[in-house]
C-alpha positions as CSV (number, residue, x, y, z in Angstrom):
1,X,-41.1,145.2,180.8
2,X,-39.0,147.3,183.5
3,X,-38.4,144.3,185.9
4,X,-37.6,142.3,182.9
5,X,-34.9,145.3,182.2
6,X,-33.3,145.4,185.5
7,X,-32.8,141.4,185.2
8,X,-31.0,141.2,181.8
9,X,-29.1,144.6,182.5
10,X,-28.4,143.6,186.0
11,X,-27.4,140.3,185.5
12,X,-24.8,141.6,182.7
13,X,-23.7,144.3,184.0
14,X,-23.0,142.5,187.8
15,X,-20.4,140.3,185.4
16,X,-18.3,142.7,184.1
17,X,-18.5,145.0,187.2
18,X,-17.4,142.1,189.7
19,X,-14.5,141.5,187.5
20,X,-13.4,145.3,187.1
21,X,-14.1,146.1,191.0
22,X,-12.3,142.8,192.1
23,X,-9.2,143.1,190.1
24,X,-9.0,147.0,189.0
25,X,-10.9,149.5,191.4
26,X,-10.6,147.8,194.7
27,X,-6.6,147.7,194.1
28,X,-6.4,151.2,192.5
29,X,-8.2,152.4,196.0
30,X,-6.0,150.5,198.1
31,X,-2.7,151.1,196.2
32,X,-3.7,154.5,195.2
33,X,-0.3,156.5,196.8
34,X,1.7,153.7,194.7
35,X,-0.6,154.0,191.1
36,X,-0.3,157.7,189.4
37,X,-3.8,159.0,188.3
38,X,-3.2,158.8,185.1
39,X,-2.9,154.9,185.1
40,X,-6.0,154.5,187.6
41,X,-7.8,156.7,185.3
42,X,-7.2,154.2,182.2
43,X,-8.2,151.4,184.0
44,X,-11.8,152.9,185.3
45,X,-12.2,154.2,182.0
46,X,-11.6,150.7,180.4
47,X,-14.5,149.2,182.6
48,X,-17.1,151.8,181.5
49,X,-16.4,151.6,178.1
50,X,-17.3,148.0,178.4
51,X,-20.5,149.0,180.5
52,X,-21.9,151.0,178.4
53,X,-21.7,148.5,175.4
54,X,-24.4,146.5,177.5
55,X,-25.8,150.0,178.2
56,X,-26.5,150.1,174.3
57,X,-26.1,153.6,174.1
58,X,-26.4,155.1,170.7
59,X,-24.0,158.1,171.3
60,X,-24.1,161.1,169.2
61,X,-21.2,163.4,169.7
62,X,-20.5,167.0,168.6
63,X,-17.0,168.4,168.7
64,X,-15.5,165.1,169.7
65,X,-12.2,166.6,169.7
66,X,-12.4,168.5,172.6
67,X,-12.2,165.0,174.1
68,X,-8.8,164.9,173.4
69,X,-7.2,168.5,175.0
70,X,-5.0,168.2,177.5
71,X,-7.0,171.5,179.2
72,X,-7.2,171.4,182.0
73,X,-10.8,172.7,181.8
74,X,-13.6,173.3,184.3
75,X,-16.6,171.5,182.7
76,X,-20.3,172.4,184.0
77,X,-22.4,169.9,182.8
78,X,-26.4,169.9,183.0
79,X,-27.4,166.7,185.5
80,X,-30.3,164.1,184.6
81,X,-28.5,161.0,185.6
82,X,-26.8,159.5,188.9
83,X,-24.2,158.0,186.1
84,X,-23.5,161.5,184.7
85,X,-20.0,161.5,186.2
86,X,-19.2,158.2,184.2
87,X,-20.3,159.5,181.2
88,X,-17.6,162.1,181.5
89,X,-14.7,159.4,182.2
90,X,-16.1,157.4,179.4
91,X,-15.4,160.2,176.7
92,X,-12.4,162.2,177.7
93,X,-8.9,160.5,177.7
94,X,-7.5,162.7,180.0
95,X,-8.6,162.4,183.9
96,X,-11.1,164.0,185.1
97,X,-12.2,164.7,188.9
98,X,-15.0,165.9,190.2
99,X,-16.3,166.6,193.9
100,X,-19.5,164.5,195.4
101,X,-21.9,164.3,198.1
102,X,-19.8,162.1,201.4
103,X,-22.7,159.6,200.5
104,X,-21.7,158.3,197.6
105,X,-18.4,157.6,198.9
106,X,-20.5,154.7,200.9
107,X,-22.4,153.5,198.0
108,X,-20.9,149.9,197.1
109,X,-19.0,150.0,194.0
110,X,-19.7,153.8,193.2
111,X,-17.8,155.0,196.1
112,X,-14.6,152.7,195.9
113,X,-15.2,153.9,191.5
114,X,-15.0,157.2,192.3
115,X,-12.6,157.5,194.9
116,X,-10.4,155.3,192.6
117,X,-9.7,158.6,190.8
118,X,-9.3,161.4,193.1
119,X,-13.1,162.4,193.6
120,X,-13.3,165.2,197.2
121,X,-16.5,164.1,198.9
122,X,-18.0,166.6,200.8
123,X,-20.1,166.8,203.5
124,X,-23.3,169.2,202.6
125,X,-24.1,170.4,206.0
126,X,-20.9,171.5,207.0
127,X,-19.3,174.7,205.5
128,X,-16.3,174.2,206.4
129,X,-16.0,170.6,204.8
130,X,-17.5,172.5,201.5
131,X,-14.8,175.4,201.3
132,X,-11.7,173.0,202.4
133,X,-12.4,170.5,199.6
134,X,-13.5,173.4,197.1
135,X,-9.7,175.0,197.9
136,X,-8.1,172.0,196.8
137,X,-10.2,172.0,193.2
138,X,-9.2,175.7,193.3
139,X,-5.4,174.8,193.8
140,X,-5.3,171.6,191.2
141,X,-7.4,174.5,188.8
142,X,-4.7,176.8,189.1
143,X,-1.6,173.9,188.6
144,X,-3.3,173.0,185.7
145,X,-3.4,169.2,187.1
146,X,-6.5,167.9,185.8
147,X,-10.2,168.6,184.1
148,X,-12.8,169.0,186.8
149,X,-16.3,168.9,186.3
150,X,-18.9,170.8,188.0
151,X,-22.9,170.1,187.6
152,X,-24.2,173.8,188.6
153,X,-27.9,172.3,189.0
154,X,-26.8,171.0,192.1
155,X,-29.1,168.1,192.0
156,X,-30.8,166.0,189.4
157,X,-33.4,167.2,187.3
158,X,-35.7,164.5,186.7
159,X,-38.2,166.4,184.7
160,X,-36.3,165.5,181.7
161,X,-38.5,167.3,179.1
162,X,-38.6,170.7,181.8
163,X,-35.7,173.8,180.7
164,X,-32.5,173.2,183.3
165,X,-32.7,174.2,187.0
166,X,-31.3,177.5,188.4
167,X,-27.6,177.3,187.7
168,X,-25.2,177.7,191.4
169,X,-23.2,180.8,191.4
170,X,-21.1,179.8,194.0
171,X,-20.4,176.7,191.4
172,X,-18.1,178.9,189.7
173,X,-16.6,180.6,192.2
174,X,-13.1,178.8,192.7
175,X,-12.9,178.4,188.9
176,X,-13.1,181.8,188.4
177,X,-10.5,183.1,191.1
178,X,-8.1,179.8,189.4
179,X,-8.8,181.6,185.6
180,X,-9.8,177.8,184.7
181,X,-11.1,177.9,180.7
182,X,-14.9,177.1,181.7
183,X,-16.0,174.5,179.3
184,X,-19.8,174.2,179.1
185,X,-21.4,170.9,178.0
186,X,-24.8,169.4,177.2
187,X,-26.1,166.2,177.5
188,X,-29.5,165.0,176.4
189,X,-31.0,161.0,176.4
190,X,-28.6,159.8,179.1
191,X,-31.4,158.8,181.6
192,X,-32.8,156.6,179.4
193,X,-30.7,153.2,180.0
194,X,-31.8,152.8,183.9
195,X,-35.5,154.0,183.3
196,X,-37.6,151.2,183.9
197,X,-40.4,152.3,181.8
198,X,-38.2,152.9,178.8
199,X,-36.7,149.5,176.9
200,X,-35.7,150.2,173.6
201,X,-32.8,148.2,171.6
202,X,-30.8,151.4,171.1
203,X,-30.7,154.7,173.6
204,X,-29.9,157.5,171.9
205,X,-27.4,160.1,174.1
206,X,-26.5,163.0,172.5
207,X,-23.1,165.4,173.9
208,X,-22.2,169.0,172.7
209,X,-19.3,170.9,174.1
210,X,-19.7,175.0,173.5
211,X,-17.5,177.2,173.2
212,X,-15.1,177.5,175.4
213,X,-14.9,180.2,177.7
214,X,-11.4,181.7,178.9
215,X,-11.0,183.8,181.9
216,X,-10.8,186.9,179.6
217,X,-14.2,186.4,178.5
218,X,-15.3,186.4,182.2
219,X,-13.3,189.2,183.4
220,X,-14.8,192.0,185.4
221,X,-18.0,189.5,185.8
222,X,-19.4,188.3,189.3
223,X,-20.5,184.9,189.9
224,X,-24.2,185.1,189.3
225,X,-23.6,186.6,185.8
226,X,-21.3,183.9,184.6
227,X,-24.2,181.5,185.8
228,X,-26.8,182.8,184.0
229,X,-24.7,183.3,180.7
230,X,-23.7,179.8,180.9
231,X,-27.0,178.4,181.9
232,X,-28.1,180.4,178.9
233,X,-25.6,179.1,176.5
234,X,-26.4,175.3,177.3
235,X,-30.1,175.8,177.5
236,X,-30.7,176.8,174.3
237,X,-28.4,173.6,172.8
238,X,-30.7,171.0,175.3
239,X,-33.4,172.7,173.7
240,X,-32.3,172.0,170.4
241,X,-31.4,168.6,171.5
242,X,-35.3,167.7,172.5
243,X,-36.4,168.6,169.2
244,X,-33.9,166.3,167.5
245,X,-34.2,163.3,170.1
246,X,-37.8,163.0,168.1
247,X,-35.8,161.5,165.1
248,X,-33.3,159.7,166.4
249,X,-33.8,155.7,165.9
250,X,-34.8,153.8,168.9
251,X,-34.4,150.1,167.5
């Protein structure tokens, strides 16, 4: 059943991806000082909306308008999935960036995808490479260019069913010192579609924004207790999701 998965969704999803990264993401990366954000932005976001059709992702959204704002926001999102990221460019309409690990700038397709839209790639062992590329979210926070988005786990959690991981402090660090509105969000069902143990004829996905938290709300608060408040927060909606995932159709 899985290897049959990876064929039909492989085969499928190789067609509309060599199309998109042929004629929209290797151009966007190339012509990228020439094309504003916004326009390579539309484009990627255009592709994955027709990727996750073959996905056949049953979404189930909360607050959808949040989608919408303008923001700019610092998102923190929990992290089961390596296509997390896309998930975020696939719902809001307005760009968002986010910073990754320097390896998946060199993962085919992925890389030239996310650099497409202004992703900072980071190198983990360095410091340095970690604070300079942190300053410049800090600086586009504080212009109010664009939504970031921030997974405070750090990693994947791939015990799905297991509460969140421990949340980053230093995650929210530049945020805070920019006053960026912190936008907590939960996603639940998303690791579904590339698990090769799991083929159903629908995956369900749910996605709840909280509330919003402005910088008055964390004023006076250090790092660590802005973590735990908003690990908190979205740990008791994820919980909430689990229990509901049990009735959601599958076929």
């Amino acid at each position: 059943m899985g290897m049959f998965k990876y064929l039909r969704l492989g085969f499928r999803l190789l067609l509309e991806l060599f199309v998109g990264y042929l004629f929209i993401i290797l151009p966007n990366v190339w012509f990228k000082k020439r094309i504003p954000l916004t326009i390579r932005y539309a484009r990627l976001r255009k592709i994955i909306h027709g990727l996750y059709r073959t996905l056949r992702i049953q979404l189930y959204l909360d607050h959808p308008e949040v989608t919408k704002e303008k923001g700019p926001y610092f998102i923190v999102c929990n992290h089961h999935s390596m296509l997390d990221p896309f998930l975020l460019i696939y719902l809001f309409e307005n760009p968002v960036r986010f910073i990754a690990k320097k390896e998946v700038r060199r993962s085919f397709i992925f890389g030239d995808a996310t650099a497409s839209i202004d992703a900072l790639f980071i190198n983990r062992k360095s410091v340095r490479s970690q604070l300079d590329q942190l300053e410049v979210m800090k600086c586009s926070l504080m212009q109010k260019d664009t939504h970031w988005l921030a997974f405070p786990e750090a990693t994947r959690n791939k015990q799905y069913s297991n509460p969140m991981l421990p949340f980053k402090a230093g995650t929210f660090k530049q945020a805070m010192e920019a006053k960026a509105t912190i936008l907590p969000m939960v996603t639940y069902g998303f690791f579904r579609p590339l698990d090769p143990k799991i083929d159903w004829k629908k995956y369900p996905v749910q996605v709840d924004f909280l509330d919003k938290i402005s910088p008055d709300m964390y004023e006076g608060k250090s790092t660590i207790e802005v973590a735990e408040m908003v690990k908190n927060l979205m740990q008791l909606r994820s919980d909430k999701m689990r229990l509901l995932d049990a009735t959601l159709p599958r076929k």
